[in-house]
LUMTOR-153203 format. One record per atom (N, C-alpha, C, CB): residue number from 1; residue in one letter; atom name; y, x, z. Coordinates in pm, 1 decimal, m for minus. Atoms other than C-alpha are relative to their C-alpha. Glycine has a CB too. Layout:
<recs>
seq NUM	type a	atom CA	north Y	east X	up Z .
...
</recs>
This chain:
<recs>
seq 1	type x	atom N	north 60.5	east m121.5	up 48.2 .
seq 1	type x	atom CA	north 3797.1	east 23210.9	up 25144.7 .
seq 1	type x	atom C	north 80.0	east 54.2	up m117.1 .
seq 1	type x	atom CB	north m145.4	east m23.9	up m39.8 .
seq 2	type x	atom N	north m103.3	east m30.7	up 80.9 .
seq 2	type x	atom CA	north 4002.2	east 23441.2	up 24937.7 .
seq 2	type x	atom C	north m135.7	east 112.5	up m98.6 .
seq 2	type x	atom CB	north 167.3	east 79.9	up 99.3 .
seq 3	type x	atom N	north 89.6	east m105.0	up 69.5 .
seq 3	type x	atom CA	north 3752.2	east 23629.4	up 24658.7 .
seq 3	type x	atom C	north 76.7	east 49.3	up m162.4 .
seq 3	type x	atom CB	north m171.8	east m82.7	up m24.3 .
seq 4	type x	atom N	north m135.9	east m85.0	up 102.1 .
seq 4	type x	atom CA	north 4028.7	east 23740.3	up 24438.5 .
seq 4	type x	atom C	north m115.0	east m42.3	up m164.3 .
seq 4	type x	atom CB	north 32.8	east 269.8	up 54.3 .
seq 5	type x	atom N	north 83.8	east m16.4	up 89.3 .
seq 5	type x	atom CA	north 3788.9	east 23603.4	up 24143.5 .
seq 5	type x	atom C	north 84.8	east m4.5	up m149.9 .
seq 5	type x	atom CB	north m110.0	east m105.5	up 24.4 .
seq 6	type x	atom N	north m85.3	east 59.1	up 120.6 .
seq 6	type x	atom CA	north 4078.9	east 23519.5	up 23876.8 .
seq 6	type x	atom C	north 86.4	east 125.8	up m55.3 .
seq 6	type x	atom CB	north 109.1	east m134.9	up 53.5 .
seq 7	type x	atom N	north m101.8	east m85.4	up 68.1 .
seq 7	type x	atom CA	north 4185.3	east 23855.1	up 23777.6 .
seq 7	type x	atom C	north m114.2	east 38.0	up m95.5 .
seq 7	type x	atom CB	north 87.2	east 129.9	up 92.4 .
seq 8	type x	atom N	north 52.6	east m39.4	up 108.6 .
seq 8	type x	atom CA	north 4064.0	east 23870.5	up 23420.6 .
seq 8	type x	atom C	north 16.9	east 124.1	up m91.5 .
seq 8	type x	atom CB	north 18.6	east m83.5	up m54.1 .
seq 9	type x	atom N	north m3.1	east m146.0	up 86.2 .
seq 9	type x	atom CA	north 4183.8	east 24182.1	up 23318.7 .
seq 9	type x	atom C	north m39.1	east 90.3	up 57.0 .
seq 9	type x	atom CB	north 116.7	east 52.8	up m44.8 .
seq 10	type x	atom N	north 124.1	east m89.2	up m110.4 .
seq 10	type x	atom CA	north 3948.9	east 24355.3	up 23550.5 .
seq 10	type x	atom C	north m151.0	east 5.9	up m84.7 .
seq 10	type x	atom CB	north m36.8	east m110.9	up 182.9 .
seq 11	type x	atom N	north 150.8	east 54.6	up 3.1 .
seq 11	type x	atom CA	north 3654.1	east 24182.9	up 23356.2 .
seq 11	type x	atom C	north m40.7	east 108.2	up m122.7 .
seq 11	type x	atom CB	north m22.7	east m196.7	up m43.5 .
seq 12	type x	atom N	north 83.0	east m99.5	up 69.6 .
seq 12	type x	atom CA	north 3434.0	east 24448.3	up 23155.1 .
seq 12	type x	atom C	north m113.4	east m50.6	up m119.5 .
seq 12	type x	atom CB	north m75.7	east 72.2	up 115.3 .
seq 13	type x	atom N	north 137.6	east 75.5	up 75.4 .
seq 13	type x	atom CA	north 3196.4	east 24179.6	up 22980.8 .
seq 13	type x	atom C	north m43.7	east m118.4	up 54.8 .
seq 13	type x	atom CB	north m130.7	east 84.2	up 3.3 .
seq 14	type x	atom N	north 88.2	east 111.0	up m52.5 .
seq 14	type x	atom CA	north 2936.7	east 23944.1	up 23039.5 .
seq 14	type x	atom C	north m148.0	east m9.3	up 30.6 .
seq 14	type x	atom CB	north 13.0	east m87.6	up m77.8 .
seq 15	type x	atom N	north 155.4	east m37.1	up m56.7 .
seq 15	type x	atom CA	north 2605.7	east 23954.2	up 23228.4 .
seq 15	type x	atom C	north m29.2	east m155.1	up m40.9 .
seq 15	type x	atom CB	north m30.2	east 58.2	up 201.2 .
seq 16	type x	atom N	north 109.2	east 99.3	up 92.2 .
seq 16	type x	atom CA	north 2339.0	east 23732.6	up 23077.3 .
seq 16	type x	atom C	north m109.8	east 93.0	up 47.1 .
seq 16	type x	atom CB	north 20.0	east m17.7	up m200.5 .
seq 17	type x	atom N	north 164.9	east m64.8	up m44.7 .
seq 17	type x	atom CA	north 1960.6	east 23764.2	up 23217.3 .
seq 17	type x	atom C	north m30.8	east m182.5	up m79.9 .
seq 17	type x	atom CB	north m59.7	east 50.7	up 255.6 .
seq 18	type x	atom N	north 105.8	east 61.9	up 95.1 .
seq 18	type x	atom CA	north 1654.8	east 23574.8	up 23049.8 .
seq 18	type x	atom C	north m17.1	east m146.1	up 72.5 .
seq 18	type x	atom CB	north m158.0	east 97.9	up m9.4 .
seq 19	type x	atom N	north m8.0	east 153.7	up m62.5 .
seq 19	type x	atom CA	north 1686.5	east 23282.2	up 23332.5 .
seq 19	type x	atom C	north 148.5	east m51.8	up m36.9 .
seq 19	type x	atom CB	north m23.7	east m3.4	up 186.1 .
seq 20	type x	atom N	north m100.3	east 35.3	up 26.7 .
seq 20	type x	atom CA	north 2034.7	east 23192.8	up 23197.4 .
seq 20	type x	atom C	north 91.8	east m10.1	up m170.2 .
seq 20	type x	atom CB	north 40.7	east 70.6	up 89.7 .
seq 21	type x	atom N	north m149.4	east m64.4	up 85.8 .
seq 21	type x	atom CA	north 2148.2	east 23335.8	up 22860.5 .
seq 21	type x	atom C	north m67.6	east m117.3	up m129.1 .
seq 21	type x	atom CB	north 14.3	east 246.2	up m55.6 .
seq 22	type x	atom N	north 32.1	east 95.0	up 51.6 .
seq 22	type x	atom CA	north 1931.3	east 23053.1	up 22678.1 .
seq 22	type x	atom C	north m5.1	east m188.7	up 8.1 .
seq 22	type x	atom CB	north m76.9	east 51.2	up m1.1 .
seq 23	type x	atom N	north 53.5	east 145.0	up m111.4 .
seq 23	type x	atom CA	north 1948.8	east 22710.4	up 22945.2 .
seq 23	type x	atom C	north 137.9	east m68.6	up m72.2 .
seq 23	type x	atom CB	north 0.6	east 21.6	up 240.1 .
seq 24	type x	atom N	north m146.9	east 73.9	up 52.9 .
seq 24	type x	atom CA	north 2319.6	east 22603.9	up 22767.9 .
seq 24	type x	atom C	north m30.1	east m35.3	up m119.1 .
seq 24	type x	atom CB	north 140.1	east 88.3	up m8.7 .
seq 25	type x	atom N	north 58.4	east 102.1	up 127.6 .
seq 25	type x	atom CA	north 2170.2	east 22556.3	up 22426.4 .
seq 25	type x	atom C	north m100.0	east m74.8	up 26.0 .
seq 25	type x	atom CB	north m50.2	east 65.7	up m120.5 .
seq 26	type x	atom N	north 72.6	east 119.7	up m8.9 .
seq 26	type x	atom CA	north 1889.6	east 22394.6	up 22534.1 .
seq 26	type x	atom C	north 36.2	east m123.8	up 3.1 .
seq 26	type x	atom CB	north m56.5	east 2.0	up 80.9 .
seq 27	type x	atom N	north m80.9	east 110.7	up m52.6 .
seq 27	type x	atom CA	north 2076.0	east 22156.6	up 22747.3 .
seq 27	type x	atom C	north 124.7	east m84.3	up m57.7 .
seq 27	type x	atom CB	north 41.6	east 48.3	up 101.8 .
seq 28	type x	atom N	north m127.9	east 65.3	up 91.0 .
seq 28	type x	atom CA	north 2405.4	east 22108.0	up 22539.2 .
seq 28	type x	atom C	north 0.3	east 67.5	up m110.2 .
seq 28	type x	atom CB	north 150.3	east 8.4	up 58.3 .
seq 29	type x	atom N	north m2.4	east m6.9	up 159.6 .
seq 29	type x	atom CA	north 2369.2	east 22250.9	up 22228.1 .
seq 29	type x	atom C	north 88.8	east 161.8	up m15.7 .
seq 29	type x	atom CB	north 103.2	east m166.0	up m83.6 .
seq 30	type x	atom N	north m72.2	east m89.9	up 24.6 .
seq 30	type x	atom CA	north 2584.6	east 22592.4	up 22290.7 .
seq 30	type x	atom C	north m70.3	east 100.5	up 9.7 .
seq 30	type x	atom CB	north 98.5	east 2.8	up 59.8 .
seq 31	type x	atom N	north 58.8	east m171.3	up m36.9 .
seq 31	type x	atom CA	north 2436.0	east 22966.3	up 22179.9 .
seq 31	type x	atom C	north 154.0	east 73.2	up 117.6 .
seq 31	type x	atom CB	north m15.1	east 131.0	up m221.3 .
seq 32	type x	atom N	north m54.3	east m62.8	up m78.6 .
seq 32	type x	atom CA	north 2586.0	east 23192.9	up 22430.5 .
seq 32	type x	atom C	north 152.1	east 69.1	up m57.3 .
seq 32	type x	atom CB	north m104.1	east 86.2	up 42.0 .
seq 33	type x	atom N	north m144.9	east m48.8	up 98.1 .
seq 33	type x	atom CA	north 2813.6	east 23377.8	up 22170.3 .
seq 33	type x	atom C	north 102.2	east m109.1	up m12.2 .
seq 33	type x	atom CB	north m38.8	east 38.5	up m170.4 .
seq 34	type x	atom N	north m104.0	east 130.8	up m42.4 .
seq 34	type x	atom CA	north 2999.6	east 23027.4	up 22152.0 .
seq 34	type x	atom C	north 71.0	east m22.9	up 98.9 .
seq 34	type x	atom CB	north m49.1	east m104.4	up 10.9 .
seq 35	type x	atom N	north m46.8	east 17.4	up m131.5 .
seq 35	type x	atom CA	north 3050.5	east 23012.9	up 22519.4 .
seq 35	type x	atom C	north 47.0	east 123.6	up 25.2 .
seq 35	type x	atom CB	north m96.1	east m47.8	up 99.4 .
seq 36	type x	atom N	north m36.8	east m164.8	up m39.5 .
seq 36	type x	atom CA	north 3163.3	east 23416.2	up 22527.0 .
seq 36	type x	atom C	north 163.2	east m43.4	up m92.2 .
seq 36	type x	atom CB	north m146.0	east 174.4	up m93.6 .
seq 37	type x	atom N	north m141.9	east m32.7	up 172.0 .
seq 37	type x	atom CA	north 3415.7	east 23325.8	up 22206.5 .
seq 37	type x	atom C	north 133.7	east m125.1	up 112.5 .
seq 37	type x	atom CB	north m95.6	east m140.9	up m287.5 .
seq 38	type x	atom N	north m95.5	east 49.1	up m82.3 .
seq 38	type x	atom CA	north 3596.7	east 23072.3	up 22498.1 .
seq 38	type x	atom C	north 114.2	east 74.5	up 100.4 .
seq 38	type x	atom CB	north m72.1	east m69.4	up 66.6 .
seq 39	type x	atom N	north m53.9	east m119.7	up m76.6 .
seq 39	type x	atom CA	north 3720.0	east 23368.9	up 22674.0 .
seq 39	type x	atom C	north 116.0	east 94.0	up m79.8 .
seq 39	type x	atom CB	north m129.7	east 93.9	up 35.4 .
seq 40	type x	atom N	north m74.9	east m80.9	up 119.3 .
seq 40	type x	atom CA	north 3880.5	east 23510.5	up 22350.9 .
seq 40	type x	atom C	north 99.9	east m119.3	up m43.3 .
seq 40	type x	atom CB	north m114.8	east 59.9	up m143.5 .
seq 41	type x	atom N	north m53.1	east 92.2	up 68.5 .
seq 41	type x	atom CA	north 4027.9	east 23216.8	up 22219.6 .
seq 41	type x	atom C	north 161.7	east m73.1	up 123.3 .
seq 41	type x	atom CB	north m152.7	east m115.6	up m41.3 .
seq 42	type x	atom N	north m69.2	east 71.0	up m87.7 .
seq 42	type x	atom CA	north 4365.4	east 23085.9	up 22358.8 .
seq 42	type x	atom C	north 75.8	east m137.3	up m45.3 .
seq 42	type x	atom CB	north 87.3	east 90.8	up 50.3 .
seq 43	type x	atom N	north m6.2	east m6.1	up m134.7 .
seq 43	type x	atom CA	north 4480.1	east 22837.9	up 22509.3 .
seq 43	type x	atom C	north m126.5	east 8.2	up 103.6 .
seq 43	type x	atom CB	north 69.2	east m104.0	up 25.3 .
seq 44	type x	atom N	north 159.2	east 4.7	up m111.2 .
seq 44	type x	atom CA	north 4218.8	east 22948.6	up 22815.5 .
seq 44	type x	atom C	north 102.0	east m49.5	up 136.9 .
seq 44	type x	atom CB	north m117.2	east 217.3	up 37.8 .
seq 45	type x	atom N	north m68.9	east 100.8	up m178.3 .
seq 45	type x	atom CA	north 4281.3	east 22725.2	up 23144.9 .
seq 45	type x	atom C	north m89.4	east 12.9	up 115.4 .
seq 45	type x	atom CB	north 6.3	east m203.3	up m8.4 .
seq 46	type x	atom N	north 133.0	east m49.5	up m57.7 .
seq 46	type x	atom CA	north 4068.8	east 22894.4	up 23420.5 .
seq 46	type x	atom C	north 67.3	east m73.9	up 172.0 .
seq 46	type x	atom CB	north m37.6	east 224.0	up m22.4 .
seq 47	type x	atom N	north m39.3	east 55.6	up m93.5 .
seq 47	type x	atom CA	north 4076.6	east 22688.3	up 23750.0 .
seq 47	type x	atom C	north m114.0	east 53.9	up 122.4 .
seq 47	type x	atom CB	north 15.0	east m150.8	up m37.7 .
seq 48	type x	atom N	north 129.1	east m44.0	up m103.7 .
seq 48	type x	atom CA	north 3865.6	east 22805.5	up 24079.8 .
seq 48	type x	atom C	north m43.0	east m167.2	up 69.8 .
seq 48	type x	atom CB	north 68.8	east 142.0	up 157.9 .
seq 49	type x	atom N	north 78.7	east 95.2	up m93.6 .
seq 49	type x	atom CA	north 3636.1	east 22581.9	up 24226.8 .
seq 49	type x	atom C	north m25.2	east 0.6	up 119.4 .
seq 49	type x	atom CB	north m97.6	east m13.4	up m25.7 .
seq 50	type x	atom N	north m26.7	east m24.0	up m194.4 .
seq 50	type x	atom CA	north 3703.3	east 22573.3	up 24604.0 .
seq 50	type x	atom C	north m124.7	east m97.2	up 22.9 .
seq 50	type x	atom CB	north 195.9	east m78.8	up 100.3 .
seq 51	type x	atom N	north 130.6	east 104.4	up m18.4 .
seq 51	type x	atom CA	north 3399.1	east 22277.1	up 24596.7 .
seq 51	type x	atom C	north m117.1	east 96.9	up 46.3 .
seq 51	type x	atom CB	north m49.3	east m89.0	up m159.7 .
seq 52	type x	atom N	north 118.8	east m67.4	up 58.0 .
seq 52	type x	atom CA	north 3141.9	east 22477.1	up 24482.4 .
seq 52	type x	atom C	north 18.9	east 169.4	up 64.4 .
seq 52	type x	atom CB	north 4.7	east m15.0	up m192.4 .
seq 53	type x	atom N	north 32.1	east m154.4	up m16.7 .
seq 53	type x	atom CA	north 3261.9	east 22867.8	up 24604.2 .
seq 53	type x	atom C	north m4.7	east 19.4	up 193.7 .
seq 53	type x	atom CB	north 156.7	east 113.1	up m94.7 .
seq 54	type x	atom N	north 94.1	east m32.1	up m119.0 .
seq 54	type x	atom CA	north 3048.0	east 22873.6	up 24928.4 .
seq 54	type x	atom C	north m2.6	east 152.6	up 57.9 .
seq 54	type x	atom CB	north m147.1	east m34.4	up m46.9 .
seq 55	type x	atom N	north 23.4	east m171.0	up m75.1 .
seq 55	type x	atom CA	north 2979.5	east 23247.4	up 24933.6 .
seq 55	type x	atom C	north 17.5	east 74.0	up m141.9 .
seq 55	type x	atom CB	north m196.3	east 45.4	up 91.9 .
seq 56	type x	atom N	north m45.0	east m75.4	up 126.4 .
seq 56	type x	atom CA	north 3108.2	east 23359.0	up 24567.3 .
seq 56	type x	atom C	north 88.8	east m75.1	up m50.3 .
seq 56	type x	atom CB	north m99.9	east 31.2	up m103.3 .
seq 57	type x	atom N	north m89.0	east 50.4	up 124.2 .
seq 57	type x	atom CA	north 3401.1	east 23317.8	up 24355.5 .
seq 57	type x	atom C	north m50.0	east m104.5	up m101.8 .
seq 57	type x	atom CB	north 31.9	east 116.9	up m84.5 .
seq 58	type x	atom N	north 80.5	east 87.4	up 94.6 .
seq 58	type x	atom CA	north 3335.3	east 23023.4	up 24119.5 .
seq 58	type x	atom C	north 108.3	east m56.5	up m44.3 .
seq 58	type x	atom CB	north m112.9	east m99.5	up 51.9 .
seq 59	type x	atom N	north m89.9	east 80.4	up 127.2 .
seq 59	type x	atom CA	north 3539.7	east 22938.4	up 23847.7 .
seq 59	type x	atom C	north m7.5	east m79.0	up m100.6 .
seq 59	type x	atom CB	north 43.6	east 55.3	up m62.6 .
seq 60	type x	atom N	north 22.5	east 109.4	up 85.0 .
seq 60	type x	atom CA	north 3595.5	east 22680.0	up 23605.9 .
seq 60	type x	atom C	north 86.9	east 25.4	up m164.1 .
seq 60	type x	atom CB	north 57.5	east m140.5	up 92.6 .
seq 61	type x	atom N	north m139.4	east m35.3	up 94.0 .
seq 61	type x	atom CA	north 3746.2	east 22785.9	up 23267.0 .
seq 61	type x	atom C	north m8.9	east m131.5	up m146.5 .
seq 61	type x	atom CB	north m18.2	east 215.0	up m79.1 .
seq 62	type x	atom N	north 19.0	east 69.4	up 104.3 .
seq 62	type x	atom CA	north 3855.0	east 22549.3	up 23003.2 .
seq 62	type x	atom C	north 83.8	east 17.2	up m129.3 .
seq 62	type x	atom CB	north 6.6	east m114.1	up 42.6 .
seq 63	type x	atom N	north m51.3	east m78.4	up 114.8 .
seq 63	type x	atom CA	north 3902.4	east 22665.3	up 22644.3 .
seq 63	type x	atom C	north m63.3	east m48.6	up m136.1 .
seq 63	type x	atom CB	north m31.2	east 153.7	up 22.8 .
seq 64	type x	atom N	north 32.2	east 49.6	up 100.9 .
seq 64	type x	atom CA	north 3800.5	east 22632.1	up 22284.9 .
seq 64	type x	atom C	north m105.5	east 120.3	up m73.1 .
seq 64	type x	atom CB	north 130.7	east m44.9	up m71.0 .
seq 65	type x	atom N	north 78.8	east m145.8	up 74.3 .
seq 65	type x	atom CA	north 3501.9	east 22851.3	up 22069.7 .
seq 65	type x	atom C	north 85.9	east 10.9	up m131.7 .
seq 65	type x	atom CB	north m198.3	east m20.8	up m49.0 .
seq 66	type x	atom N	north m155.5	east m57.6	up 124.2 .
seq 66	type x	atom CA	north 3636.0	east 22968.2	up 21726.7 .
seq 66	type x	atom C	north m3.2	east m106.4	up m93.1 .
seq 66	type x	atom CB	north m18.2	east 176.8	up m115.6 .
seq 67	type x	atom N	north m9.6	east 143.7	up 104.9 .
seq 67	type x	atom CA	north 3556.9	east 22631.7	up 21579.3 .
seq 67	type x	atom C	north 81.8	east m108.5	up 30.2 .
seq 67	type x	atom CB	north m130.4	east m74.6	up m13.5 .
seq 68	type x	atom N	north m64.6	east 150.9	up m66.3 .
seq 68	type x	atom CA	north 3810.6	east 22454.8	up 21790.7 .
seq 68	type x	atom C	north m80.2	east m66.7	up 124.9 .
seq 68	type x	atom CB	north m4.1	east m127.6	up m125.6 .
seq 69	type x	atom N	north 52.6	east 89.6	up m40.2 .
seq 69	type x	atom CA	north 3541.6	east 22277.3	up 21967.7 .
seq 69	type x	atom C	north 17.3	east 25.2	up 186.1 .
seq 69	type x	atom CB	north m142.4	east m3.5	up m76.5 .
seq 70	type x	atom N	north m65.3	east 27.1	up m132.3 .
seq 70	type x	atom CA	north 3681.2	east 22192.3	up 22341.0 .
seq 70	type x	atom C	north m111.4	east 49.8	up 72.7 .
seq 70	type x	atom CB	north 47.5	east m155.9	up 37.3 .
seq 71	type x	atom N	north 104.0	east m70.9	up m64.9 .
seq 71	type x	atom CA	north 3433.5	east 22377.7	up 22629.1 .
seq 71	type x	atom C	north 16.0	east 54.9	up 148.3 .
seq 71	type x	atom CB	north m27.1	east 106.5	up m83.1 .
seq 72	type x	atom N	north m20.5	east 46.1	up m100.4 .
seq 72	type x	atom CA	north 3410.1	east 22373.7	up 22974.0 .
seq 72	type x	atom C	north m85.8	east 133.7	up 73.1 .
seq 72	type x	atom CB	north m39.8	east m157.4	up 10.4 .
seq 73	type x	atom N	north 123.0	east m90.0	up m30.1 .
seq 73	type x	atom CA	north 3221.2	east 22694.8	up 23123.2 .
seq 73	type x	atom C	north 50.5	east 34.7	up 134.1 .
seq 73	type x	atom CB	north m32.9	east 137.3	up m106.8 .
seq 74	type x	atom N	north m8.6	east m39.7	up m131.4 .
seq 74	type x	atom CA	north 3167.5	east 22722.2	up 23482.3 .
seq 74	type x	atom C	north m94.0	east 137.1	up 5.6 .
seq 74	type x	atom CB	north m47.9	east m123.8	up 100.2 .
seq 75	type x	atom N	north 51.2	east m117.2	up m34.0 .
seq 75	type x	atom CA	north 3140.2	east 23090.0	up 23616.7 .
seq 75	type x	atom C	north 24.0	east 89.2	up 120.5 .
seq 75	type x	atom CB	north 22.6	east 59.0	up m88.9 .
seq 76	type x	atom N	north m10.8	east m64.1	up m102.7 .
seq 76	type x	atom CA	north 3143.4	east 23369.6	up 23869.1 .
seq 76	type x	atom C	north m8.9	east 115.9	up m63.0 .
seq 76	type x	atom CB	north m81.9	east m27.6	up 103.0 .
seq 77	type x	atom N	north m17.9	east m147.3	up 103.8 .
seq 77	type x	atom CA	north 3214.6	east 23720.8	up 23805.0 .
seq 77	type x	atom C	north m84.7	east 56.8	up 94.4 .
seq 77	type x	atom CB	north 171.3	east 94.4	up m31.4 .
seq 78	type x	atom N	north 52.4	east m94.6	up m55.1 .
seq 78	type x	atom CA	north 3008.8	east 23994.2	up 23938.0 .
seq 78	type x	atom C	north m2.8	east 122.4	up m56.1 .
seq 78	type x	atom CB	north m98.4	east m30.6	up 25.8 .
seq 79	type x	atom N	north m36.7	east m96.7	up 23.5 .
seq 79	type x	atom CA	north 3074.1	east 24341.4	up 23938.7 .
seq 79	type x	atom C	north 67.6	east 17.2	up m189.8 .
seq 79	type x	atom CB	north m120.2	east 77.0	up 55.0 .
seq 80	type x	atom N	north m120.1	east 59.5	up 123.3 .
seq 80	type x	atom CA	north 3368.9	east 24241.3	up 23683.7 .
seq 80	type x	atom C	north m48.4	east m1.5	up m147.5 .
seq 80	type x	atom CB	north 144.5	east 105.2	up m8.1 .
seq 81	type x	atom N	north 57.3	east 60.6	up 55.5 .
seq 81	type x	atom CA	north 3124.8	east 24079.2	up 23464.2 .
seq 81	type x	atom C	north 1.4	east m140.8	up m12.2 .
seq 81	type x	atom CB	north m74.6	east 37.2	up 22.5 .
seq 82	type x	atom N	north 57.9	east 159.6	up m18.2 .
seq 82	type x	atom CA	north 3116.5	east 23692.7	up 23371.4 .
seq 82	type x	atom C	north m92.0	east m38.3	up 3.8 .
seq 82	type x	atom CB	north 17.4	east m78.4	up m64.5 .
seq 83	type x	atom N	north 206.6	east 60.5	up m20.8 .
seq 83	type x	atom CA	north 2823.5	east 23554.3	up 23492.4 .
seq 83	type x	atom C	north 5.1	east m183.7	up m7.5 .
seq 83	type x	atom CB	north m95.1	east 56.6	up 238.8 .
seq 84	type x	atom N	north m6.7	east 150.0	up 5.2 .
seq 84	type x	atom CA	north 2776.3	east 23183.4	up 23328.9 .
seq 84	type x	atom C	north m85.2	east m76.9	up 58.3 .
seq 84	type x	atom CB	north m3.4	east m43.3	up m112.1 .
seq 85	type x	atom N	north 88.2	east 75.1	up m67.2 .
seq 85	type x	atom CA	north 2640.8	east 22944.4	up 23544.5 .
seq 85	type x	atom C	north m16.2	east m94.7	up m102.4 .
seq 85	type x	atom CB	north 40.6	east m50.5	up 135.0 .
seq 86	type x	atom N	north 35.1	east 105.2	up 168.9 .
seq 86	type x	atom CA	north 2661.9	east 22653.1	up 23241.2 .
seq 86	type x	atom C	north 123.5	east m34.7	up 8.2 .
seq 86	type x	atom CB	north m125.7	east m160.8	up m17.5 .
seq 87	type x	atom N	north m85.4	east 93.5	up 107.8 .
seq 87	type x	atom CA	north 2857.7	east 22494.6	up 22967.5 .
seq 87	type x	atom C	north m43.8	east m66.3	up m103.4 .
seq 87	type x	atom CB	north 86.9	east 61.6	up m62.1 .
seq 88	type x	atom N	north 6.0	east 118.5	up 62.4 .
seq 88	type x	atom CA	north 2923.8	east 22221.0	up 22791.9 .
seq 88	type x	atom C	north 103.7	east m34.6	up m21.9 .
seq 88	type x	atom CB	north m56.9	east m87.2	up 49.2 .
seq 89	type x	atom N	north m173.0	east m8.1	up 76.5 .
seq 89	type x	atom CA	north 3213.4	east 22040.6	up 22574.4 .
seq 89	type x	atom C	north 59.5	east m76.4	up 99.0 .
seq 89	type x	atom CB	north 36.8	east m80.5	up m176.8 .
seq 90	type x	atom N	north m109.8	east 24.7	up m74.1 .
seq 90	type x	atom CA	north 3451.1	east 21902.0	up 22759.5 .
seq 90	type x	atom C	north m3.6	east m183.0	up m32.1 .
seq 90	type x	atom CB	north 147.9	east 103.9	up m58.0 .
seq 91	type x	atom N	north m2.4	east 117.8	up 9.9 .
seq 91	type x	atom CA	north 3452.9	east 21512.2	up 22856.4 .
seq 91	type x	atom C	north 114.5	east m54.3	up m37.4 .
seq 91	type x	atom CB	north m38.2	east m43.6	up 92.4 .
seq 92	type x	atom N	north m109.3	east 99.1	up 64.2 .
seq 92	type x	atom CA	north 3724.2	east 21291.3	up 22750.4 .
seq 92	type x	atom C	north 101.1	east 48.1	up 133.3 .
seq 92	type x	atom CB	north m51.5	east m205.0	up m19.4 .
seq 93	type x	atom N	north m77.9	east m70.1	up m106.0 .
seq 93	type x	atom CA	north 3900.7	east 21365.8	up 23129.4 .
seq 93	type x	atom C	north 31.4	east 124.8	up m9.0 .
seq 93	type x	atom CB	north m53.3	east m4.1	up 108.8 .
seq 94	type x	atom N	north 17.2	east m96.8	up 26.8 .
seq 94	type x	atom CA	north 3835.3	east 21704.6	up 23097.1 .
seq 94	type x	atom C	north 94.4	east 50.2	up m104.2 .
seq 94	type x	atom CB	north m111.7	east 2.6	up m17.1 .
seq 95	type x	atom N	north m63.5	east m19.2	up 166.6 .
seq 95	type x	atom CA	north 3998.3	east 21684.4	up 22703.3 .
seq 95	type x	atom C	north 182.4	east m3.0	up 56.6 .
seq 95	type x	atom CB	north m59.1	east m185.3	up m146.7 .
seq 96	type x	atom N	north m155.0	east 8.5	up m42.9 .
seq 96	type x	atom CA	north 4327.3	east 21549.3	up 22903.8 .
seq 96	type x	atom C	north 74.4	east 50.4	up 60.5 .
seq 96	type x	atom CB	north 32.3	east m68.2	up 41.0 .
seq 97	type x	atom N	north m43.3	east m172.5	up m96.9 .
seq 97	type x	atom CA	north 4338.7	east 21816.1	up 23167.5 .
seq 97	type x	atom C	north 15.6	east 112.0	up m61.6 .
seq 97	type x	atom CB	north m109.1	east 61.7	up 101.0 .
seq 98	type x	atom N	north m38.6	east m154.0	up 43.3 .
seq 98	type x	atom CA	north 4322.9	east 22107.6	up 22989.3 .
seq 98	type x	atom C	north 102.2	east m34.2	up m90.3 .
seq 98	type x	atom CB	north m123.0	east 100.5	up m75.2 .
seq 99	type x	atom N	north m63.6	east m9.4	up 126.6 .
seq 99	type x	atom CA	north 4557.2	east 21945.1	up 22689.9 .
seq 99	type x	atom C	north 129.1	east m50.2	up 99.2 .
seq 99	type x	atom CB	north m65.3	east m99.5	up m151.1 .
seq 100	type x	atom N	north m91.9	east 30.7	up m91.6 .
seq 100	type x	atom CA	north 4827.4	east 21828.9	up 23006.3 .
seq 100	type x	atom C	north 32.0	east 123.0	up 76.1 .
seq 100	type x	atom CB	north m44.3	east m107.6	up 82.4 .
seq 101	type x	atom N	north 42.5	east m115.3	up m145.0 .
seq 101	type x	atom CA	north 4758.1	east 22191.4	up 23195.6 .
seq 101	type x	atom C	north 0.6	east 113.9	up m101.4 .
seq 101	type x	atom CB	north m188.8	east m20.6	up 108.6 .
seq 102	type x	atom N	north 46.6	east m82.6	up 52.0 .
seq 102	type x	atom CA	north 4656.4	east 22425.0	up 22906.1 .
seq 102	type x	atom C	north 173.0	east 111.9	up m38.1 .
seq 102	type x	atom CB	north m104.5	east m76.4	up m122.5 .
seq 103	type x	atom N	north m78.9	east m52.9	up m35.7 .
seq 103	type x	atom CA	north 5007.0	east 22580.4	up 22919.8 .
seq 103	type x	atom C	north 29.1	east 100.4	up 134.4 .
seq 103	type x	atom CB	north 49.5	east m79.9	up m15.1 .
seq 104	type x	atom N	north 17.5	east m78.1	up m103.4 .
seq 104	type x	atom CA	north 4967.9	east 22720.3	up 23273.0 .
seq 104	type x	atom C	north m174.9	east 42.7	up m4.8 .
seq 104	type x	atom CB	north 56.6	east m84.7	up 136.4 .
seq 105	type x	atom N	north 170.9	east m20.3	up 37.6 .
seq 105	type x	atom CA	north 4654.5	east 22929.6	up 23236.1 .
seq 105	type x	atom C	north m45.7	east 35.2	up 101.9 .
seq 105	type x	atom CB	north m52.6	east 103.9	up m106.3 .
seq 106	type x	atom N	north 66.8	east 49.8	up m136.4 .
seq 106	type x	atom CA	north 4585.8	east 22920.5	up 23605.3 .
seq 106	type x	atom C	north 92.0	east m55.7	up 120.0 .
seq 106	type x	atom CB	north m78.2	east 121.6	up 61.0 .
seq 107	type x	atom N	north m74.6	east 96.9	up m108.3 .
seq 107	type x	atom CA	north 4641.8	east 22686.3	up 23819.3 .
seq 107	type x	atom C	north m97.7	east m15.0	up 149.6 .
seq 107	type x	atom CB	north 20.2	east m173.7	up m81.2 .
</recs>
């Protein structure tokens, strides 16, 4: 399936609704603005998820908020919007991939 989801300079923003734009701090500790500031911040290492993209684009981006702190945010764009499915910091594997990879910013 080809859903052209990795062209970021298309993207206009970020859609956030009331079932989503709060479930990442609950769960891991990140306000949303944290997980938006990964998108700004470089190095960004955005990988597609061929697993997971069934019937939508689904990407995996891995980057840093403005505190440094390593961050892992799986998403899907819609009408060239990021739409976050969740994040969270980045596991120890995770820490070695993007810091082995974070030079090519898609792979």
């Amino acid at each position: 399936m080809d859903f052209d989801c990795l062209d970021i300079d298309s993207i206009t923003g970020f859609d956030w609704d009331e079932g989503n734009i709060y479930k990442n701090e609950e769960k891991h500790g990140l306000n949303y603005k944290k997980i938006e500031e990964v998108f700004f911040n470089e190095p960004l290492l955005i990988v597609e998820d061929f697993i997971h993209s069934k019937f939508e684009c689904r990407c995996i981006a891995f980057g840093k908020d403005n505190s440094k702190r390593k961050i892992v945010v799986i998403f899907t764009v819609r009408n060239n919007k990021i739409r976050v499915i969740s994040a969270r910091e980045m596991t120890r594997k995770e820490k070695r991939f993007y810091e082995n990879n974070k030079n090519n910013p898609y792979i």
